[in-house]
C-alpha positions in Angstrom: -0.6 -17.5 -25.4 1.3 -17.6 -22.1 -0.2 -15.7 -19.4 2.3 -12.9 -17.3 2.8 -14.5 -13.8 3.1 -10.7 -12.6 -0.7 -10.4 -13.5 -2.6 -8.6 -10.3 -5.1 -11.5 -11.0 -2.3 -14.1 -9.5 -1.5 -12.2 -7.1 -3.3 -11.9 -3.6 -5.3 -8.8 -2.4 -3.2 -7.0 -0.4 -4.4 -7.8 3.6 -6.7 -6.2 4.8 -6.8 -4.7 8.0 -8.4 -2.4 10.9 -7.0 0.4 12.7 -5.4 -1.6 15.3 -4.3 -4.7 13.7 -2.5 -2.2 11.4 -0.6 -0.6 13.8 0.6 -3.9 15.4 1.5 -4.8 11.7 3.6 -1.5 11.6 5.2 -1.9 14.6 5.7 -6.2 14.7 6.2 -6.8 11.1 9.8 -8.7 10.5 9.1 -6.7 6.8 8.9 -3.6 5.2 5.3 -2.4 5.3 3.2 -0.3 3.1 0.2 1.1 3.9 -3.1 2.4 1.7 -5.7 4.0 3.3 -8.9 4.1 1.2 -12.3 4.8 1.1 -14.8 2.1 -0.9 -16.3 5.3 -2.4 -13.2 6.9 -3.6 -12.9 6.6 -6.9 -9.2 7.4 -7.5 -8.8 4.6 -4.8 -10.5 2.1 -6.6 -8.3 2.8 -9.6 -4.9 2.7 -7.1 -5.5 -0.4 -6.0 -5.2 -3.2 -8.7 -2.0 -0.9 -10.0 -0.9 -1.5 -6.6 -1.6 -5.2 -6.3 -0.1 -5.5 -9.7 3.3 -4.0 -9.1 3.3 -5.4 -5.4 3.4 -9.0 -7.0 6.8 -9.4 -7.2 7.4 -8.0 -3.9 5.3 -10.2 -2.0 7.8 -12.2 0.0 9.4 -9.2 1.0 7.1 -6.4 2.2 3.4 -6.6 3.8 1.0 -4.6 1.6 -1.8 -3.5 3.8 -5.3 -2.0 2.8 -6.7 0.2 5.4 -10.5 1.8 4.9 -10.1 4.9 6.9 -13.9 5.0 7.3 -13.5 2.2 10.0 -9.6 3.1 10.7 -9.8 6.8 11.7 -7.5 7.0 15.1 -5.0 5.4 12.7 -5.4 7.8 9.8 -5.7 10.7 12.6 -2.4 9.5 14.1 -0.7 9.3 10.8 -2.4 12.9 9.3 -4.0 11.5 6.7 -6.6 14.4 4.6 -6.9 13.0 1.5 -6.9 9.4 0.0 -5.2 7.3 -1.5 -2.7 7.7 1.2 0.1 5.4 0.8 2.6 5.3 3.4 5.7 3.1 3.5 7.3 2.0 7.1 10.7 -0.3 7.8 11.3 -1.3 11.1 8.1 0.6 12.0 9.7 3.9 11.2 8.0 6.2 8.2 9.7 5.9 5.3 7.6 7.5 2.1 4.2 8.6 1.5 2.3 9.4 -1.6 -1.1 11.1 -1.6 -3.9 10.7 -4.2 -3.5 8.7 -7.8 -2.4 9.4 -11.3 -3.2 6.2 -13.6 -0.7 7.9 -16.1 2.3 7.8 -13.4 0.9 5.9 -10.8 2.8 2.7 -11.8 5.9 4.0 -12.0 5.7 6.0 -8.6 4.3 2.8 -6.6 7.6 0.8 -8.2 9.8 3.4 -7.4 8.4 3.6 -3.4 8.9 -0.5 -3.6 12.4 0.2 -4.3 13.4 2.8 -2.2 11.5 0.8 0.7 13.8 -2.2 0.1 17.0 -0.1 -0.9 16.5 -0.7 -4.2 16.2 2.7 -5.5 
């Protein structure tokens, strides 16, 4: 049996990152950025995040997937209104481009390919 190449287990973690190395990222990054703010104990996050690694796979040359705990991140997610989590938030050229708030495991893969495509004109 051949294994899928687009498996989240081939596929590196997205980067992880504090509050001020992600806004440097935001505002430096020669690529699309998209951001997830996260909490270790949220559980919706911990379900967001190998959908998100999964679907980012084939994006990986072309946008930096960030994970940012807002536990030791909060100026960030204060600077970017951030109340509930998951939080993902899409930037180009270090301007806002989408968010989505919270996590649906019956849509969730569909909306995170759809924000990949509209971040890179796609969709």
């Amino acid at each position: 049996m051949a294994l899928d190449p687009n498996f989240a287990g081939f596929c590196m973690a997205p980067r992880s990152a504090g509050g001020k190395e992600a806004s440097q990222i935001i505002k430096n990054s020669k690529k699309p950025v998209l951001l997830m703010f996260h909490s270790p104990e949220c559980g919706h996050c911990q379900e967001a995040k190998p959908v998100l690694q999964s679907v980012s796979c084939p994006y990986r040359d072309d946008v930096e997937v960030v994970s940012v705990n807002v536990d030791d991140a909060a100026e960030l997610a204060d600077e970017h209104k951030i109340e509930s989590i998951p939080h993902i938030v899409s930037f180009k050229g270090g301007q806002k481009v989408e968010e989505q708030v919270g996590f649906d495991e019956k849509g969730g893969k569909e909306r995170f390919q759809k924000m990949f495509e509209k971040l890179l004109g796609d969709g």
